[in-house]
C-alpha positions as CSV (number, residue, x, y, z in Angstrom):
1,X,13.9,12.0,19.7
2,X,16.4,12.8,17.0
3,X,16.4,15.5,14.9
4,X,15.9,15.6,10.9
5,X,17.9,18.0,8.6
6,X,16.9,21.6,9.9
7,X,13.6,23.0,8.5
8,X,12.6,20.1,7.1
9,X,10.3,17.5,8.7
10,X,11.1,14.1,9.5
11,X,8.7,12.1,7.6
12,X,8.2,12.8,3.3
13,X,4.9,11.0,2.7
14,X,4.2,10.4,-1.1
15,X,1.2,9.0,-1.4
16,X,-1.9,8.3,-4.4
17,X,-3.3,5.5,-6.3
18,X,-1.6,3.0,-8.1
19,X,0.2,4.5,-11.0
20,X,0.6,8.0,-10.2
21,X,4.0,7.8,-10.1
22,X,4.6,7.4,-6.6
23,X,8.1,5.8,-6.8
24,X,9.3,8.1,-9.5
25,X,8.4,11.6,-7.3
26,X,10.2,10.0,-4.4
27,X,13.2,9.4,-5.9
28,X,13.6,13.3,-7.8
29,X,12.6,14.2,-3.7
30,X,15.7,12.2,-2.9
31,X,18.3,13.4,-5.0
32,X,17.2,17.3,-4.7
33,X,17.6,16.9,-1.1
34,X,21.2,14.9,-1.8
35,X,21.6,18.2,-4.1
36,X,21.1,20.6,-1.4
37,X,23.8,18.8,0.9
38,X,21.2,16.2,2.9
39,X,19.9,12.9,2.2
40,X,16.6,11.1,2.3
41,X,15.7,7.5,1.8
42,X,12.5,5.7,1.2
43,X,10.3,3.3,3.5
44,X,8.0,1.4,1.5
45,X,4.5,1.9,2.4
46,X,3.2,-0.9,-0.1
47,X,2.1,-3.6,1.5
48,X,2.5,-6.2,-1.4
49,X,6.1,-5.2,-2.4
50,X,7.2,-6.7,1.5
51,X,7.2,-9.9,0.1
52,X,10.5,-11.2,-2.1
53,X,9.9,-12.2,-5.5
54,X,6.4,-10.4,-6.1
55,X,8.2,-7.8,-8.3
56,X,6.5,-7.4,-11.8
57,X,3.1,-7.8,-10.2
58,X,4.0,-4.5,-7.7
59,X,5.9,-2.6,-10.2
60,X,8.5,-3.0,-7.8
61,X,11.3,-1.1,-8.6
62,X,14.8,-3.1,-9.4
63,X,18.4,-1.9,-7.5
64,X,19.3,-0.7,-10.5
65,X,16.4,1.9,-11.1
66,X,16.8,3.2,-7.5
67,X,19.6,5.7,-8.2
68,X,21.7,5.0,-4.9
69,X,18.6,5.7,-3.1
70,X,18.2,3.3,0.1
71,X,15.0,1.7,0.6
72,X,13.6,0.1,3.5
73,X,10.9,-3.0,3.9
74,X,10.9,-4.3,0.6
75,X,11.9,-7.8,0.4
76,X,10.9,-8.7,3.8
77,X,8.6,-11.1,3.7
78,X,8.5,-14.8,2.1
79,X,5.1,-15.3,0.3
80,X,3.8,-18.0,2.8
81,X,4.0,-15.2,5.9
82,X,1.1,-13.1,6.4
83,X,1.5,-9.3,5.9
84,X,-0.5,-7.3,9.1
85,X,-0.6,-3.5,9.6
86,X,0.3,-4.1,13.2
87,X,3.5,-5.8,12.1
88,X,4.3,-3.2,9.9
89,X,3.6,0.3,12.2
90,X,7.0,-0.9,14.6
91,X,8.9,-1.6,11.9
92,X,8.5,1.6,9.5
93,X,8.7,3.8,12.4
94,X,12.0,2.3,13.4
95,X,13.2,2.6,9.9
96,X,11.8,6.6,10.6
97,X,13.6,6.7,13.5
98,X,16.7,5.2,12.3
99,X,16.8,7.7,9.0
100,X,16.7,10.3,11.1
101,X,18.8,9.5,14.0
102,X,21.3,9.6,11.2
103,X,20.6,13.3,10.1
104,X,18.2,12.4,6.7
105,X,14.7,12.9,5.9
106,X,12.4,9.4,5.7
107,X,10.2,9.4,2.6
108,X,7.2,7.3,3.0
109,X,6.2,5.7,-0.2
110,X,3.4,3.6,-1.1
111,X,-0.7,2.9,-1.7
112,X,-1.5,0.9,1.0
113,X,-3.7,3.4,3.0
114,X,-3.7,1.8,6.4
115,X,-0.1,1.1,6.1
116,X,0.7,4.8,5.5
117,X,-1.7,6.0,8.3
118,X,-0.2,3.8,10.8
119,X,2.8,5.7,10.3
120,X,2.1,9.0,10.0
121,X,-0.9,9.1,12.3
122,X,-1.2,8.2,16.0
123,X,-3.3,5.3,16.4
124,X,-3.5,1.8,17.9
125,X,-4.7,-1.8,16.5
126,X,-6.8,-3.8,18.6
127,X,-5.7,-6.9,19.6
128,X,-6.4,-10.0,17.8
129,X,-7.9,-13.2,18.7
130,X,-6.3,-16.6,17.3
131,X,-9.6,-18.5,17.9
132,X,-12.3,-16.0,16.4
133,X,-9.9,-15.4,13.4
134,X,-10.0,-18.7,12.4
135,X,-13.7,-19.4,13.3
136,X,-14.1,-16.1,10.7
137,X,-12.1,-17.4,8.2
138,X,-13.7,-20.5,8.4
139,X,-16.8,-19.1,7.6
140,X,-15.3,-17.3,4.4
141,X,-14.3,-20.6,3.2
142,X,-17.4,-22.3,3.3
143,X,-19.3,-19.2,2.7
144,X,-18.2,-16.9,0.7
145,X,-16.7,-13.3,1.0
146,X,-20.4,-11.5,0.1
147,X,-21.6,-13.2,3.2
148,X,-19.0,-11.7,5.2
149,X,-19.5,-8.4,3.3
150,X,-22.8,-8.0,3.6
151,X,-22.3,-8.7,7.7
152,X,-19.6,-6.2,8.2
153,X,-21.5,-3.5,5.8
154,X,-24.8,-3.7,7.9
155,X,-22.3,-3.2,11.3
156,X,-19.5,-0.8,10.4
157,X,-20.6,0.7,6.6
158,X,-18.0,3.2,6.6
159,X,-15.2,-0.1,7.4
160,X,-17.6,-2.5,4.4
161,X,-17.2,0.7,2.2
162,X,-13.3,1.4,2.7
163,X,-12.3,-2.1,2.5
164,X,-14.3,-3.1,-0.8
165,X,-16.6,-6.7,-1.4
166,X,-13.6,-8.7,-2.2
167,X,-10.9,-8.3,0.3
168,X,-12.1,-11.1,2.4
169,X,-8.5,-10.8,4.7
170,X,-9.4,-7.6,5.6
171,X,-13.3,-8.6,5.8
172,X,-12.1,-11.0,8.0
173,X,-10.2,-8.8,10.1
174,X,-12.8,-6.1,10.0
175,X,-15.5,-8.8,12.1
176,X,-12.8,-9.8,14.4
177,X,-12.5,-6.6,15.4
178,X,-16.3,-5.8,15.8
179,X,-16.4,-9.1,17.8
180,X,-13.2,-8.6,20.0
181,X,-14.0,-4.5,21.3
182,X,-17.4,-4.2,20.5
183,X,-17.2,-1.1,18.3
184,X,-16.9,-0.9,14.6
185,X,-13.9,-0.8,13.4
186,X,-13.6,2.7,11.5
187,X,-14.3,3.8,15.0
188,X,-11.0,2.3,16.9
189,X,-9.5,5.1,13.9
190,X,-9.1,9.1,15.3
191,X,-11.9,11.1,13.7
192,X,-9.0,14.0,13.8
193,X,-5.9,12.8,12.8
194,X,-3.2,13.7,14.9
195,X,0.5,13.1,13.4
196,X,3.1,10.6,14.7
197,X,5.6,12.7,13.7
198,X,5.8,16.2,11.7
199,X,5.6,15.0,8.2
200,X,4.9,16.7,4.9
201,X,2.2,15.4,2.7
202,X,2.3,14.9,-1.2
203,X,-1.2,13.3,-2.9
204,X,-0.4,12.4,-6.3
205,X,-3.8,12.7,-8.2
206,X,-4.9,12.0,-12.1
207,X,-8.2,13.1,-13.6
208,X,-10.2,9.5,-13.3
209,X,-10.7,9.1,-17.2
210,X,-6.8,9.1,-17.4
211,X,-6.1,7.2,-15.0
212,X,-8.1,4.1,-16.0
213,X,-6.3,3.8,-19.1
214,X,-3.1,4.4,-17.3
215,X,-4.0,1.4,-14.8
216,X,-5.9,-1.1,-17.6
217,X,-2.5,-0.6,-20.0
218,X,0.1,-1.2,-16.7
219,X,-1.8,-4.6,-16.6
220,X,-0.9,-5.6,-19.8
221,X,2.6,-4.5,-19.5
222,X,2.8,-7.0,-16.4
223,X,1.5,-9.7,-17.9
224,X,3.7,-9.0,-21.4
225,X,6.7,-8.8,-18.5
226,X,6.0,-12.3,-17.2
227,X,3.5,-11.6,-14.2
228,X,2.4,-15.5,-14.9
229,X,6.1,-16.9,-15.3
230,X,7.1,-15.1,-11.9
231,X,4.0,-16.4,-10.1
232,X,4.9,-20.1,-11.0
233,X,8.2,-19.3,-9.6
234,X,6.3,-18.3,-6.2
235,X,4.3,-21.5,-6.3
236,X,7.4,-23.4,-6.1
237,X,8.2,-21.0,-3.0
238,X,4.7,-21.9,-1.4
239,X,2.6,-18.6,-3.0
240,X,-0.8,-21.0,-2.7
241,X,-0.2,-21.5,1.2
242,X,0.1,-17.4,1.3
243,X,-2.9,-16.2,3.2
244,X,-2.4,-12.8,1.8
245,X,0.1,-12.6,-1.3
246,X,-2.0,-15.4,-3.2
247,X,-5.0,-13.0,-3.0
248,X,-2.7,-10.2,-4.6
249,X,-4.5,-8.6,-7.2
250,X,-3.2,-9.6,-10.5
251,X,-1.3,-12.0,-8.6
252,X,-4.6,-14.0,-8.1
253,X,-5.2,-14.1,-11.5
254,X,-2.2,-14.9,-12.9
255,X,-2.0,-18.0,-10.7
256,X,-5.7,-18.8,-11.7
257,X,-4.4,-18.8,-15.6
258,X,-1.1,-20.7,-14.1
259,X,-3.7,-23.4,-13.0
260,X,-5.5,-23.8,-16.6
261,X,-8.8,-22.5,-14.8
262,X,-8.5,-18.9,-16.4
263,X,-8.0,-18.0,-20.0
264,X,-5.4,-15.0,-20.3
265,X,-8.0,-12.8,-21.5
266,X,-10.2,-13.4,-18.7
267,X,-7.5,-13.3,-16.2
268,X,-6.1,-10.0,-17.2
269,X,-9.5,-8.4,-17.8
270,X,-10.3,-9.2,-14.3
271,X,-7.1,-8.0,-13.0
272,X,-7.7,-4.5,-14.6
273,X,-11.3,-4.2,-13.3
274,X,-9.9,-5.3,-9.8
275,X,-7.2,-2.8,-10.0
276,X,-10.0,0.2,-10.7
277,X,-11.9,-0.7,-8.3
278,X,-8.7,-0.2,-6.0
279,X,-7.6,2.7,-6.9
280,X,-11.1,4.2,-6.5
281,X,-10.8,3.2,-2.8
282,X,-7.1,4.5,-2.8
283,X,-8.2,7.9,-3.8
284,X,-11.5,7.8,-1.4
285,X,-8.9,6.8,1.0
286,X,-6.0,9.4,0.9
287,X,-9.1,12.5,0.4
288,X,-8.8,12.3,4.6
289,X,-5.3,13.3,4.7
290,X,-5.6,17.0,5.4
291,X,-3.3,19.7,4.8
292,X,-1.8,17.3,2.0
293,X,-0.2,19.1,-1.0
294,X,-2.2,18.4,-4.5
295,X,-0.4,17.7,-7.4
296,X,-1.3,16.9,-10.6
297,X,0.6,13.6,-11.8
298,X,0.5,14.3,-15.6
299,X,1.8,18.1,-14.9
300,X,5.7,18.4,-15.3
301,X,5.7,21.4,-13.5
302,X,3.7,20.9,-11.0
303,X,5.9,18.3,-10.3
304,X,8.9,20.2,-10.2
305,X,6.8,22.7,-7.9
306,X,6.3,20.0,-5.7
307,X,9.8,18.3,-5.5
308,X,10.8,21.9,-5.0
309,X,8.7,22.8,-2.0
310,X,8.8,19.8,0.4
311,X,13.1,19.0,-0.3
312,X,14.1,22.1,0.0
313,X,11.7,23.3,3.3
């Protein structure tokens, strides 16, 4: 297996909740390592900004913002394809592989929890079955995500608790699992975590009170960006046949007040309490990641500190 740039490892993870400035960090890790006579590019670990044309909605950053960084699995995906963790593990850790068979350093950006463990962890996804998914997804329809919930919470809590009460793909998924191996599925996870690859670890954090008014005003900024003009654009490109980018939160709602069935008020208020709610499993979520360096979002310096220590191991 190739080699990264000497003393540093091969995988840069920058990871936290939405709007730490995840994206920001990763691109200042960049250009010190460019400083220092290497280069690093970024694989997107956000499972919403695979798809082309969901930009404002994922605070995907534009070409132009990217500084000459290269980035990886954005744009890959048309809204009517189905995004899957088990998809995504191959082709990040080619990307990985790629970067570093080329002499860089791979920084691993996003939220998406299970997308960023299937990278830097070793583990394996059960295989899936065509038939029960679409019994279980039948059910959904006629019954409702809380029944599903409520099913998956009383087998696999830790799974119901992770996921949240209104994911219904990953609900979905959840069950199938259950049904297909007969263990829960937190438990087809490693209880120790063993690396894919060496990696460093940053975990972008804000004190909670900050970061809900950070979140609740990046709503309104989407929406005063044209969220609901950019999903009619996607409806023309078959967003309502999307299994999971028509679920996208704030994407759901936009297309809801699109539709005439959600005043904007309501539809951005529920986009901002769906968005906490995320981020609250986000940070639950990355808490596992051990030996992870702590940094303080809202900190200049410890900012600096940490652009400092993992480009320029």
């Amino acid at each position: 297996m190739p080699e990264p740039q000497a003393g540093r490892p091969a995988v840069i993870a920058v990871v936290g909740a939405t709007g730490t400035g995840k994206s920001e960090l990763s691109l200042a890790i960049a250009e010190r390592i460019a400083a220092r006579g290497g280069f690093a590019e970024v694989v997107n670990a956000d499972a919403m900004q695979l798809y082309r044309g969901m930009d404002i909605g994922t605070a995907k950053l534009p070409l132009h913002e990217r500084r000459g960084v290269p980035h990886h699995l954005l744009d890959v995906l048309d809204v009517t394809d189905e995004a899957s963790v088990a998809a995504y593990q191959p082709a990040a850790r080619a990307a990985v592989d790629d970067i570093a068979g080329r002499g860089g350093t791979a920084i691993l950006v996003g939220g998406s929890g299970l997308y960023v463990s299937s990278v830097l962890y070793d583990f394996r996804f059960p295989a899936r079955d065509e038939a029960v998914r679409a019994r279980l997804e039948a059910e959904l329809e006629l019954g409702g995500v809380r029944a599903l919930y409520d099913r998956l919470k009383a087998i696999d809590p830790a799974a119901a608790a992770s996921i949240g009460q209104f994911n219904g793909r990953r609900i979905v998924r959840a069950l199938e699992v259950v049904e297909l191996t007969g263990e829960p599925v937190s438990g087809t996870l490693p209880e120790e975590p063993v690396l894919w690859r060496e990696a460093s670890i940053v975990r972008l954090g804000i004190p909670r009170e900050h970061l809900v008014e950070r979140l609740d005003a990046r709503v309104e900024r989407m929406w005063a960006a044209g969220l609901v003009d950019e999903v009619a654009g996607l409806v023309q490109r078959g967003l309502r046949d999307g299994v999971t980018a028509s679920r996208a939160i704030g994407y759901a709602q936009a297309l809801a007040q699109h539709d005439g069935t959600t005043p904007e008020a309501d539809a951005i208020a529920e986009a901002q309490a769906l968005t906490r709610r995320y981020a609250r499993r986000q940070v639950s979520w990355f808490k596992r990641y051990p030996n992870a360096l702590d940094v303080d979002a809202l900190d200049p310096d410890a900012l600096e500190a940490a652009v400092g220590s993992v480009a320029e191991a």
